[in-house]
DRENFI-286611 format. One record per residue (C-alpha): residue number from 1; x, y, z. Coordinates in Angstrom, 1 decimal, always signed. Example, Ala and Ser with C-alpha at 12.3 -4.5 7.8 and 13.67 -1.06 7.14 Angstrom:
2
MIMI_num_x_y_z
MIMI_1_+12.3_-4.5_+7.8 $
MIMI_2_+13.7_-1.1_+7.1 $
***
This chain:
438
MIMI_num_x_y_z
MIMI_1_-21.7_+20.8_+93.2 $
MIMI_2_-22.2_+23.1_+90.0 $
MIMI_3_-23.1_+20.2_+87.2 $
MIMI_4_-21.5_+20.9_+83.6 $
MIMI_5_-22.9_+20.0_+80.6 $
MIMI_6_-21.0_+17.9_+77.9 $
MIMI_7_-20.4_+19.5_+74.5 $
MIMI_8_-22.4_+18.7_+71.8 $
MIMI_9_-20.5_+16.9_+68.9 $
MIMI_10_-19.7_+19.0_+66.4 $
MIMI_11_-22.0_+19.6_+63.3 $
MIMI_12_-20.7_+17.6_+60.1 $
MIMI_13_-18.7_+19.8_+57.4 $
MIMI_14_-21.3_+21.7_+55.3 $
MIMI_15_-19.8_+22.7_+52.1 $
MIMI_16_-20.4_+26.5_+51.8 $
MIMI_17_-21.8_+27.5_+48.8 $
MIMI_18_-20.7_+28.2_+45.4 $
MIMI_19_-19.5_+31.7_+44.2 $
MIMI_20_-22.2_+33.9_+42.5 $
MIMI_21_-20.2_+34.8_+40.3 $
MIMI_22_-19.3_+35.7_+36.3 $
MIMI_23_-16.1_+35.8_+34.0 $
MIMI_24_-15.1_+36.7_+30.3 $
MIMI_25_-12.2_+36.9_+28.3 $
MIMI_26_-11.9_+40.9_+27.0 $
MIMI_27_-10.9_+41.3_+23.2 $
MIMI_28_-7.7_+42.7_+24.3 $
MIMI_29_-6.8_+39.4_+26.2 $
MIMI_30_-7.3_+40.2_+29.9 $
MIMI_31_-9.5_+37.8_+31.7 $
MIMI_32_-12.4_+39.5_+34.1 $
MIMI_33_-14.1_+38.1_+37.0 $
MIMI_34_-16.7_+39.2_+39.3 $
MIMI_35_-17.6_+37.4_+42.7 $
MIMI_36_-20.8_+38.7_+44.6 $
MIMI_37_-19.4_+39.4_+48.3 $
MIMI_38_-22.1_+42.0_+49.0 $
MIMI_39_-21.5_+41.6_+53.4 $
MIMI_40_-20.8_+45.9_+52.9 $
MIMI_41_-21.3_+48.4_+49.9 $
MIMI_42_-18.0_+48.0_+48.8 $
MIMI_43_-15.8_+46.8_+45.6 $
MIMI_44_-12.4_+45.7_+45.7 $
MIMI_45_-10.3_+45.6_+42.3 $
MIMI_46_-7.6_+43.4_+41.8 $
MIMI_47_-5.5_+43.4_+38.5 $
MIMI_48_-2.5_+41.2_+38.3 $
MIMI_49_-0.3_+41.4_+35.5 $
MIMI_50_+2.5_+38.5_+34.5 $
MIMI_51_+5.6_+40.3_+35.1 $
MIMI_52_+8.8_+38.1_+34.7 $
MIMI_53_+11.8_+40.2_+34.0 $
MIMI_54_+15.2_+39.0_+32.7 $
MIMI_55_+18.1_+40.9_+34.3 $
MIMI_56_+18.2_+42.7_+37.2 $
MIMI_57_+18.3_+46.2_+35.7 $
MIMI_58_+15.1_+45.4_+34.6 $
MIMI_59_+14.0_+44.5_+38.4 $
MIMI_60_+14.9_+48.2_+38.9 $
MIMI_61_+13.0_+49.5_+36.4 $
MIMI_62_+10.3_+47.2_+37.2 $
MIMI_63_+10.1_+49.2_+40.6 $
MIMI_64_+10.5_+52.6_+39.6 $
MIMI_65_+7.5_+51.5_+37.3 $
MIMI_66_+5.3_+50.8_+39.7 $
MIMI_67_+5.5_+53.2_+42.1 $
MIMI_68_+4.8_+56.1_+38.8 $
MIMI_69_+2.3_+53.9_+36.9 $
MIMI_70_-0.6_+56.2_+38.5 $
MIMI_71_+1.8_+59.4_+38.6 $
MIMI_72_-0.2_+60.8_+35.2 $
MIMI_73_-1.5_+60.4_+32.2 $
MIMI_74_-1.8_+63.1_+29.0 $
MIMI_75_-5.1_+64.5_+30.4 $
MIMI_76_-5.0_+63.1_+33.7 $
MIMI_77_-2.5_+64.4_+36.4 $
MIMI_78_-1.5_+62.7_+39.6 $
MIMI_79_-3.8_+65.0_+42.0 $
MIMI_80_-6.3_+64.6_+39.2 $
MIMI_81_-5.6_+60.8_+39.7 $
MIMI_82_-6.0_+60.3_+43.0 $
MIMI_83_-8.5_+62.9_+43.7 $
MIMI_84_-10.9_+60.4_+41.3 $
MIMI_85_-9.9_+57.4_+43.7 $
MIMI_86_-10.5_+59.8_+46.9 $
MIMI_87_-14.1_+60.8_+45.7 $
MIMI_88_-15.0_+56.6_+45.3 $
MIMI_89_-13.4_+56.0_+48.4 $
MIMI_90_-10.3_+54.5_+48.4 $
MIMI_91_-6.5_+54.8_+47.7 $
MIMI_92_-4.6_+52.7_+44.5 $
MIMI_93_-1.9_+50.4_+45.4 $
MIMI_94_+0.5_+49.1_+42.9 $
MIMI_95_+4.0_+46.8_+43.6 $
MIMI_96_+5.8_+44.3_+42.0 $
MIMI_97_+7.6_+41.4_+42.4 $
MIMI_98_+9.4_+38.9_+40.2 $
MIMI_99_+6.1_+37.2_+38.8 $
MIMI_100_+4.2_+39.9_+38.3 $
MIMI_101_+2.5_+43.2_+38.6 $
MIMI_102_-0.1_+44.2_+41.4 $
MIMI_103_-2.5_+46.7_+41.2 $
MIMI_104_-5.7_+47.1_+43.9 $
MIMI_105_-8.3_+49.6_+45.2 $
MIMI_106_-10.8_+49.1_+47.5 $
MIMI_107_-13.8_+51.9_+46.6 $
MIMI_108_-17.6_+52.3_+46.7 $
MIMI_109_-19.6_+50.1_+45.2 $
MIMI_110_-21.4_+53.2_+43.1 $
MIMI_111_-18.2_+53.8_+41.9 $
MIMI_112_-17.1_+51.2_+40.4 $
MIMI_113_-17.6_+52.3_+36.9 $
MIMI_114_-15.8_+55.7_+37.2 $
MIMI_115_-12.9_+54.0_+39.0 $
MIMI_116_-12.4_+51.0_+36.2 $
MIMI_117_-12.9_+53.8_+33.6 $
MIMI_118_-9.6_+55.7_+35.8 $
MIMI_119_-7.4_+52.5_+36.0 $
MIMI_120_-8.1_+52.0_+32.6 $
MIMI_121_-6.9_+55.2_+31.0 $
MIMI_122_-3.8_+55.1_+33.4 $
MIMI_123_-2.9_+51.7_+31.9 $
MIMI_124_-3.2_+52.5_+28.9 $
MIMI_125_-1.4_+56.1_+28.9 $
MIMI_126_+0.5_+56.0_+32.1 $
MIMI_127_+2.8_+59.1_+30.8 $
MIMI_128_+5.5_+58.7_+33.7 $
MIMI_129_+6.7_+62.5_+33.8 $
MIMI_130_+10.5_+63.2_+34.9 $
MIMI_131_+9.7_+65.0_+38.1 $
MIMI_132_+7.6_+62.0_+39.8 $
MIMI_133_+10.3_+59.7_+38.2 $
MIMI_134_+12.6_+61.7_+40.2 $
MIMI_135_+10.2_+62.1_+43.4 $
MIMI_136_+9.7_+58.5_+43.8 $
MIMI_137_+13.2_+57.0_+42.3 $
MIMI_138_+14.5_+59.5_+46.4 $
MIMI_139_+11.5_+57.2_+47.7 $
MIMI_140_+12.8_+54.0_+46.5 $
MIMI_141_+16.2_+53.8_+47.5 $
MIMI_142_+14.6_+54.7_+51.0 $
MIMI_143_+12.4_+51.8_+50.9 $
MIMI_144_+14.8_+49.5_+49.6 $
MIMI_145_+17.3_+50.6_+52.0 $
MIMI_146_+14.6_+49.4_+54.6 $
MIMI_147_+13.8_+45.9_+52.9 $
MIMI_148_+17.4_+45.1_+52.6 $
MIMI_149_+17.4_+45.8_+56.7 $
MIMI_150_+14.6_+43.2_+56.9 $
MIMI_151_+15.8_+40.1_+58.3 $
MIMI_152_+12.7_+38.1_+57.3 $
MIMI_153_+12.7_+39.7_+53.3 $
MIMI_154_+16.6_+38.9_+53.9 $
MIMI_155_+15.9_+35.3_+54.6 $
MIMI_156_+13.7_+34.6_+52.0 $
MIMI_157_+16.1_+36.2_+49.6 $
MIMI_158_+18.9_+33.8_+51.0 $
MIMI_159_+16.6_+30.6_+51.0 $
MIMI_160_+15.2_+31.2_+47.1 $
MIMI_161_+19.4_+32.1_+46.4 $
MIMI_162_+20.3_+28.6_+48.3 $
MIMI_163_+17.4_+26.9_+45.8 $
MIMI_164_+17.7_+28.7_+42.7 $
MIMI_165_+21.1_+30.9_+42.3 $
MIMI_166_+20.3_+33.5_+39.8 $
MIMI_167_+16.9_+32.9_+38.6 $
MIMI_168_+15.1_+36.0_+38.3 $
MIMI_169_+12.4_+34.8_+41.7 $
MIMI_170_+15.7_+35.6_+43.8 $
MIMI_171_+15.1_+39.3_+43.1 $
MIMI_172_+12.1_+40.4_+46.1 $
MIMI_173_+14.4_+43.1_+46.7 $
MIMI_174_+16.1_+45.1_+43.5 $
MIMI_175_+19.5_+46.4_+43.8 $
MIMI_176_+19.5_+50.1_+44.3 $
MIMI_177_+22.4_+50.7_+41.8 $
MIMI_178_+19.8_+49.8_+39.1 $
MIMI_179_+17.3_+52.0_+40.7 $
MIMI_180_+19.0_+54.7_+40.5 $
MIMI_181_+20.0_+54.0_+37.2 $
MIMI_182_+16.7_+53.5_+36.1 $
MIMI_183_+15.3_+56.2_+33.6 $
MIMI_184_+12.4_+57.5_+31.3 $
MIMI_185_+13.1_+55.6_+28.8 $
MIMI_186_+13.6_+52.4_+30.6 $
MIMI_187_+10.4_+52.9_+32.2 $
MIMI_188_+8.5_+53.7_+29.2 $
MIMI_189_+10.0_+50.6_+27.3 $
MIMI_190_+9.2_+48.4_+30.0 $
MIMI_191_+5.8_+49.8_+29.9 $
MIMI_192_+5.6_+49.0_+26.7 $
MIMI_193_+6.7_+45.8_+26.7 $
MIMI_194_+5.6_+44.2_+29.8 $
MIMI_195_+1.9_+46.5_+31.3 $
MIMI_196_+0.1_+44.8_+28.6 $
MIMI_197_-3.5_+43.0_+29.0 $
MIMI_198_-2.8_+39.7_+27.2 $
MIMI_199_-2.6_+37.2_+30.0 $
MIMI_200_-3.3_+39.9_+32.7 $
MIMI_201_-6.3_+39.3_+35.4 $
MIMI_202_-8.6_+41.6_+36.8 $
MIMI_203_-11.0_+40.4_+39.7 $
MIMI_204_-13.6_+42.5_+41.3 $
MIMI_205_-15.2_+40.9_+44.6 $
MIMI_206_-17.6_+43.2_+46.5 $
MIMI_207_-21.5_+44.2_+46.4 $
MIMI_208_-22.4_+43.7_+42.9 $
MIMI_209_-23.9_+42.3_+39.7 $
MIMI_210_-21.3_+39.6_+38.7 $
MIMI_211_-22.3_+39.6_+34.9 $
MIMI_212_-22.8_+43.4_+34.7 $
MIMI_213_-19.7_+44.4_+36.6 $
MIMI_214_-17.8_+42.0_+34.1 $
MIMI_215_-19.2_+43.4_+31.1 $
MIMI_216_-18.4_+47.1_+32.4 $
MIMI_217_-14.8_+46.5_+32.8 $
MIMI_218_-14.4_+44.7_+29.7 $
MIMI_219_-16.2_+48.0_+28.0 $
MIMI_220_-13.6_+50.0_+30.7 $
MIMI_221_-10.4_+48.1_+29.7 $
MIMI_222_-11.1_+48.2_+26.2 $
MIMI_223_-8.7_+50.7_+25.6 $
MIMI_224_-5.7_+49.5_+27.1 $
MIMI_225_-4.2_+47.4_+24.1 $
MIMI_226_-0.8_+45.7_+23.1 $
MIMI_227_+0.5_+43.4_+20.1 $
MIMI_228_+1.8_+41.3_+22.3 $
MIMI_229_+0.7_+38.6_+25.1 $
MIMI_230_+2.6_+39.4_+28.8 $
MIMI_231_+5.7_+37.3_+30.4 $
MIMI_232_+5.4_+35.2_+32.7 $
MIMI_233_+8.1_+34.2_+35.0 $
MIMI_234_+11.3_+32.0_+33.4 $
MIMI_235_+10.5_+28.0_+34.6 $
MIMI_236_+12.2_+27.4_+38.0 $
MIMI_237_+15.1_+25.0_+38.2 $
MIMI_238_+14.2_+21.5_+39.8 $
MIMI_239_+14.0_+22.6_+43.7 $
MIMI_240_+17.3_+20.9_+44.9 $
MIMI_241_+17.9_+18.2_+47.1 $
MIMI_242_+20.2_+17.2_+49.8 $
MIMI_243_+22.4_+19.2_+49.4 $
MIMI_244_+25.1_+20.2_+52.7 $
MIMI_245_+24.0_+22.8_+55.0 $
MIMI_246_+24.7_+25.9_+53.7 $
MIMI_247_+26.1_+28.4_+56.7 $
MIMI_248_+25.3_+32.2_+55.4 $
MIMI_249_+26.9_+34.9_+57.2 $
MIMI_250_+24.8_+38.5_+57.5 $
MIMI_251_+26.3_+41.0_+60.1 $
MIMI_252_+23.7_+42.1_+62.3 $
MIMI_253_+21.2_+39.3_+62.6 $
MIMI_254_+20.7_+38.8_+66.4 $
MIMI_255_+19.7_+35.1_+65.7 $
MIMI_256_+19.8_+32.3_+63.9 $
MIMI_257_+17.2_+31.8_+60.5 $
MIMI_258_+16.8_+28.5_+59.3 $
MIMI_259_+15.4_+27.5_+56.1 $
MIMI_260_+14.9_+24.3_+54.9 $
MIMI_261_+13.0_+23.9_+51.1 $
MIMI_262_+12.1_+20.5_+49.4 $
MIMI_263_+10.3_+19.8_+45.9 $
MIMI_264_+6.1_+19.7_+46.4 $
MIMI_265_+3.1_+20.0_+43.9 $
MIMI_266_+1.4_+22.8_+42.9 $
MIMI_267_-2.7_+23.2_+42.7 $
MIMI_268_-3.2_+21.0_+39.5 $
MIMI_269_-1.3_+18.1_+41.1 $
MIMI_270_-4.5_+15.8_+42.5 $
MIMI_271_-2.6_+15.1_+45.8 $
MIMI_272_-2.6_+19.3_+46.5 $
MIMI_273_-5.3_+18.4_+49.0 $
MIMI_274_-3.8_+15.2_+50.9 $
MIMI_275_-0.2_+17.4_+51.3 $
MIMI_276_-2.1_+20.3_+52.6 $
MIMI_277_-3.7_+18.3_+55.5 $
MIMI_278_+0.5_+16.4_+55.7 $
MIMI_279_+1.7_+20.1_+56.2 $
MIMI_280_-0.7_+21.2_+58.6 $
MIMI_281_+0.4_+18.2_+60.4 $
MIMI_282_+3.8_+19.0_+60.0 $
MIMI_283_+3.9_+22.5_+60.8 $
MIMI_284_+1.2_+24.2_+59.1 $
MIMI_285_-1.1_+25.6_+62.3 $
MIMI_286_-0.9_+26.1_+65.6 $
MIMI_287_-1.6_+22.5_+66.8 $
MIMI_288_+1.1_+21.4_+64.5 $
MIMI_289_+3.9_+18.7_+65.8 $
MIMI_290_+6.7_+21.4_+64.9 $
MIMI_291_+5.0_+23.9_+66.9 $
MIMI_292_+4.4_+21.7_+69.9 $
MIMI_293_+7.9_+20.2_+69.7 $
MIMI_294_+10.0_+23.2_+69.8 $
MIMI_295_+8.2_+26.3_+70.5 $
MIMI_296_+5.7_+24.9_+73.3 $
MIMI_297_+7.3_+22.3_+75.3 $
MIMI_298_+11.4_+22.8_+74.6 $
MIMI_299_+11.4_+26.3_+73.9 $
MIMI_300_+14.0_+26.0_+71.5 $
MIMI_301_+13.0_+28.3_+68.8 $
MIMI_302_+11.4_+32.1_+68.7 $
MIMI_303_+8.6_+30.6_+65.9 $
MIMI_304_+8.2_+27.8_+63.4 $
MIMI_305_+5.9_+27.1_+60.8 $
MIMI_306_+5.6_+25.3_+57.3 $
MIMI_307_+4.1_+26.1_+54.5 $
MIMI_308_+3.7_+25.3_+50.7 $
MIMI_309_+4.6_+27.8_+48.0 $
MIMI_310_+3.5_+27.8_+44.3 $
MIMI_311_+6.2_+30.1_+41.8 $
MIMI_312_+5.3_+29.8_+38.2 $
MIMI_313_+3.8_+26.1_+38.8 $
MIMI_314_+6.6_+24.8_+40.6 $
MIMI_315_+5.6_+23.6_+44.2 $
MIMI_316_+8.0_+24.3_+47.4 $
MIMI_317_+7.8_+22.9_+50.7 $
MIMI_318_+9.3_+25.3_+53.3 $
MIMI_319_+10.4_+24.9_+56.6 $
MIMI_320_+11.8_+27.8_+58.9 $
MIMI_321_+12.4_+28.5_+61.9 $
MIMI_322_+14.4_+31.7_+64.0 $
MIMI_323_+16.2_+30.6_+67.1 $
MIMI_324_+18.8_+31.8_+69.0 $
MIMI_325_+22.1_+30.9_+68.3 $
MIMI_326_+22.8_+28.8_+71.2 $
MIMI_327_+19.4_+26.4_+70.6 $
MIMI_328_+19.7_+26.5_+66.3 $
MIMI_329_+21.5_+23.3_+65.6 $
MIMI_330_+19.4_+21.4_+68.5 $
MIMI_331_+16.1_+23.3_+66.7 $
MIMI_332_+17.4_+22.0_+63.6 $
MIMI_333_+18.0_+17.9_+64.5 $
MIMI_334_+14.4_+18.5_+66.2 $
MIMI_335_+12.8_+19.4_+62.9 $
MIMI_336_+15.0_+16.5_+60.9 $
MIMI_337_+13.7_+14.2_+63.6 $
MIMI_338_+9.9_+15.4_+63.4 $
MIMI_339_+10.5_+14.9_+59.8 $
MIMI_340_+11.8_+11.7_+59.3 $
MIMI_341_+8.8_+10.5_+61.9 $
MIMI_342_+6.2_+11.7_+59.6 $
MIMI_343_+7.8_+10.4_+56.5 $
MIMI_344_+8.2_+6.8_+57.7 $
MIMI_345_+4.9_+6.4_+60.3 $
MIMI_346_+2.6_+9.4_+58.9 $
MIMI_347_+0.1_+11.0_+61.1 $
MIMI_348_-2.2_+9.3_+63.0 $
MIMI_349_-6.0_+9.2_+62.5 $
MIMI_350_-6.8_+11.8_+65.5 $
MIMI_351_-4.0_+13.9_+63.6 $
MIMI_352_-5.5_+14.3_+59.8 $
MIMI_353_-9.1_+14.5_+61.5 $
MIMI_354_-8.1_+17.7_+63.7 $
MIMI_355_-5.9_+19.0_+60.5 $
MIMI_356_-9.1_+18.2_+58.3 $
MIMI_357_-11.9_+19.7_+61.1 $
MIMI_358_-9.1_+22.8_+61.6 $
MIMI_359_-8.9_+23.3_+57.4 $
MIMI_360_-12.5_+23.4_+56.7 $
MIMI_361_-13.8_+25.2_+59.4 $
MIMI_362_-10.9_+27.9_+58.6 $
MIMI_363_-11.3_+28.1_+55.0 $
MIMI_364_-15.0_+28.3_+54.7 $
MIMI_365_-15.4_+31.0_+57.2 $
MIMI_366_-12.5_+32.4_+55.1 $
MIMI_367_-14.6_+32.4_+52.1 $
MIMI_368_-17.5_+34.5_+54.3 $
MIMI_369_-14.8_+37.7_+53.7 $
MIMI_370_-14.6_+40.1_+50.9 $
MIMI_371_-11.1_+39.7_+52.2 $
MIMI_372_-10.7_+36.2_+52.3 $
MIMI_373_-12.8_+35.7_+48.8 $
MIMI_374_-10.0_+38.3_+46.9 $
MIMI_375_-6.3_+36.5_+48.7 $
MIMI_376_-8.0_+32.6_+48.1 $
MIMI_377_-9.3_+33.3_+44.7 $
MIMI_378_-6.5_+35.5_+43.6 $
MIMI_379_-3.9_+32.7_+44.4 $
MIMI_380_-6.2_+30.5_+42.6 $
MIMI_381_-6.1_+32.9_+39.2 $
MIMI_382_-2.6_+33.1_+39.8 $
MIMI_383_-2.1_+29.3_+39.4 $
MIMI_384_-3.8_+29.7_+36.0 $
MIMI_385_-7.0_+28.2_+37.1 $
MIMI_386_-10.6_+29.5_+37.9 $
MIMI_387_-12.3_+30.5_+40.7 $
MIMI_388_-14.3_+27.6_+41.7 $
MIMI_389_-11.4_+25.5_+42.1 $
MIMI_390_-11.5_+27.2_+46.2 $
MIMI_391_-14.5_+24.8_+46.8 $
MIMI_392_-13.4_+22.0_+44.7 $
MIMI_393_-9.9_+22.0_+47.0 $
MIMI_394_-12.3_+22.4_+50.2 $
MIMI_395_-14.3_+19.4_+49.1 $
MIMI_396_-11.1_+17.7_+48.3 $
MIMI_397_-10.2_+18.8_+51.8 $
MIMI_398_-13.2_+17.2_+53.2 $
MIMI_399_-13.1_+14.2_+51.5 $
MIMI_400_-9.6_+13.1_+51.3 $
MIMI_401_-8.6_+9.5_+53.3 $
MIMI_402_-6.4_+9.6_+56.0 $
MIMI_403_-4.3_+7.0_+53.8 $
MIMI_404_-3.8_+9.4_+51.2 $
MIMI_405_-2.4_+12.5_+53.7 $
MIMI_406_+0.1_+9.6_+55.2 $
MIMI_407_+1.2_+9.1_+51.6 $
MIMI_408_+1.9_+12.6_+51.3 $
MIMI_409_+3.4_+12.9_+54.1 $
MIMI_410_+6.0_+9.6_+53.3 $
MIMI_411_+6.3_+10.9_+49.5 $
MIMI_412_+7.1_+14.8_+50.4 $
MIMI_413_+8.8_+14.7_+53.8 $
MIMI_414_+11.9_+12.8_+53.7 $
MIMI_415_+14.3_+14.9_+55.7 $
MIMI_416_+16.8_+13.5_+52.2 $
MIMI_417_+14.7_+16.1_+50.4 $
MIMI_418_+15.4_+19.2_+51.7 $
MIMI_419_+18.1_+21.2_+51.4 $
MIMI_420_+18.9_+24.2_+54.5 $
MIMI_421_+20.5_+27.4_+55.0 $
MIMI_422_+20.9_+29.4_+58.6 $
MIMI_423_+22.0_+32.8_+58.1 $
MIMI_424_+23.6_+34.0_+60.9 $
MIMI_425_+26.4_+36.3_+62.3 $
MIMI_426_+29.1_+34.5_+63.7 $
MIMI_427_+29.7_+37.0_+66.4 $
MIMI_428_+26.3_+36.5_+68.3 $
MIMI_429_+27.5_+32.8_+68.6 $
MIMI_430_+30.7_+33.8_+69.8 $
MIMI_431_+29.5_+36.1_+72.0 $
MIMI_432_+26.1_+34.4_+73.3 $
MIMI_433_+22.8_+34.1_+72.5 $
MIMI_434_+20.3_+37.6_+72.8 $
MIMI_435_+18.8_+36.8_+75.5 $
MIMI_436_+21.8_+36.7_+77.9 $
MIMI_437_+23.2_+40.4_+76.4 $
MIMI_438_+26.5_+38.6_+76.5 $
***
């Protein structure tokens, strides 16, 4: 008989190590920082700029903006423009959304000073000629045509709608009237108004001097000036709760989507790190109870997760869920149930200690990444604070009692506290579920 060796235990949680790492505050008002991440010769830029429109011709605008901020400047044509980015390696990418402005390139780490000097003049004289305004205006409605065809971009749509009628974070997907209305002008005096560096953020993370990088986009960015600071995104309404089901009908959805929202804390809030082992509990990983209740041993749903959101300091809880039509409203009374069991009993010990080992092990190797460095530190700049708040959450993480996380769990998960949508179409339920092709 073939003997087999126990495991060892495994090693205590080793906090990784601090960010190498320098910022400064520009004299036009954007904010630099530069991580060391030097695992390949290679920068990635990140500039995010606070975006928050008012109406949605503006969302419109806000799009057709985007996708020509790079399109030319007086000196500088497009080719010109994105032969410069070829040369150091990479390819610019540039969106928007309702909070703000996203601009990133991923180049040589040699390059880095030609390419900041690039972005820079583009910012700062982005001339957005007619043709490529009309090029990319064809492009839009195509891709906006395809996003409104999305059911999970649909969803989300529905579920902020549900929460928060007509605030402007219900926009992800701009109406293509306004699109196509969108012109010159527009774009030029939303350029003006709202591609300014007061309040934006630029964060470099790659193979490179943190201090010297700084200073050399600060010198870059000089140019790029404005009167005025950027807009954020309007305050959210109070996230509502218990409010009925709300039924949402969409023609062509071949199953059920379920969204259920609830008030939670944002990053500042000194329970952030308790709720995030609660939701991991909840629903947050793949050992979750939500995920071993009705995906692994009933079946009754296609995926479910839960996760916490931050808009504009206001923290969400979300749960959702896709199931066919025939298992949603049994899915549904499972999660409610799951829910209500947390609230009132919390997790046990063996539960926070495999969320806690599951979180730190996860997050640290995260922070190993050029990758994982730019998405955890970005969100981080996002929320208005700085960069070493990663490892103060992870040590929060680390530390956190199991009494606080059943706290969380009692104070935020309430099944009282969230309010749901489904969208569905009404035929599939009339007809069958998808998987019988009835």
């Amino acid at each position: 008989m073939t003997a087999i060796a126990a495991l060892p235990e495994l090693a205590p949680f080793t906090a990784p190590r601090p960010f190498e790492q320098h910022s400064v505050s520009a004299a036009n008002g954007l904010r630099i920082h530069a991580i060391r991440q030097a695992a390949a010769p290679l920068v990635t830029v990140s500039l995010t700029v606070p975006f928050g429109v008012d109406t949605p011709a503006q969302a419109g605008t806000a799009e057709l903006l985007a996708a020509t901020l790079f399109a030319g400047t007086r000196d500088l044509s497009r080719t010109g423009i994105e032969d410069e980015i070829a040369l150091a390696g990479g390819a610019l990418r540039c969106s928007v959304d309702p909070e703000r402005l996203s601009v990133s390139v991923t180049v040589l780490a040699d390059r880095l000073p030609r390419t900041l000097k690039i972005l820079a003049r583009c910012l700062a004289g982005a001339s957005y000629p007619d043709a490529e305004l009309d090029r990319e205006r064809g492009r839009l409605v195509q891709r906006v045509k395809v996003a409104k065809a999305t059911p999970a971009l649909q969803a989300r749509q529905l579920m902020y709608r549900h929460c928060f009628a007509d605030h402007p974070i219900t926009r992800l997907v701009p109406e293509l009237e306004f699109v196509l209305a969108a012109d010159a002008e527009a774009v030029r005096g939303l350029d003006e108004r709202h591609a300014v560096p007061n309040g934006a953020t630029l964060l470099l993370v790659g193979d490179l001097e943190p201090a010297l990088a700084a200073e050399a986009a600060a010198a870059a960015f000089e140019s790029w000036q404005s009167a005025h600071p950027a807009t954020p995104l309007a305050p959210l309404p109070a996230v509502p709760a218990g409010r009925e089901v709300e039924v949402v009908e969409r023609p062509g959805f071949r199953h059920e989507a379920v969204r259920m929202t609830a008030a939670s804390v944002g990053r500042r809030d000194p329970r952030c790190a308790a709720l995030y082992l609660a939701n991991l509990v909840l629903g947050g990983y793949f050992s979750s109870r939500l995920n071993a209740d009705l995906r692994e041993r009933n079946g009754f749903v296609y995926g479910v997760q839960s996760q916490l959101l931050e808009h504009a300091g206001t923290g969400i809880t979300v749960v959702e869920f896709d199931s066919a039509a025939a298992t949603a409203r049994v899915a549904l009374d499972r999660v409610v149930e799951n829910l209500r069991e947390l609230a009132e009993y919390g997790p046990s010990p063996e539960e926070t200690e495999q969320a806690r080992r599951y979180a730190t092990g996860v997050l640290s190797l995260y922070l190993t990444t050029r990758e994982g460095v730019l998405d955890s530190v970005g969100k981080v700049l996002a929320a208005g604070l700085e960069p070493g708040w990663v490892h103060e959450h992870l040590a929060n993480v680390a530390e956190v009692s199991h009494h606080e996380v059943a706290r969380a769990a009692r104070d935020f998960f309430a099944p009282e506290a969230f309010s749901t949508v489904i969208i569905t179409d009404r035929t599939v339920g009339r007809q069958g579920s998808p998987e019988q092709g009835e």
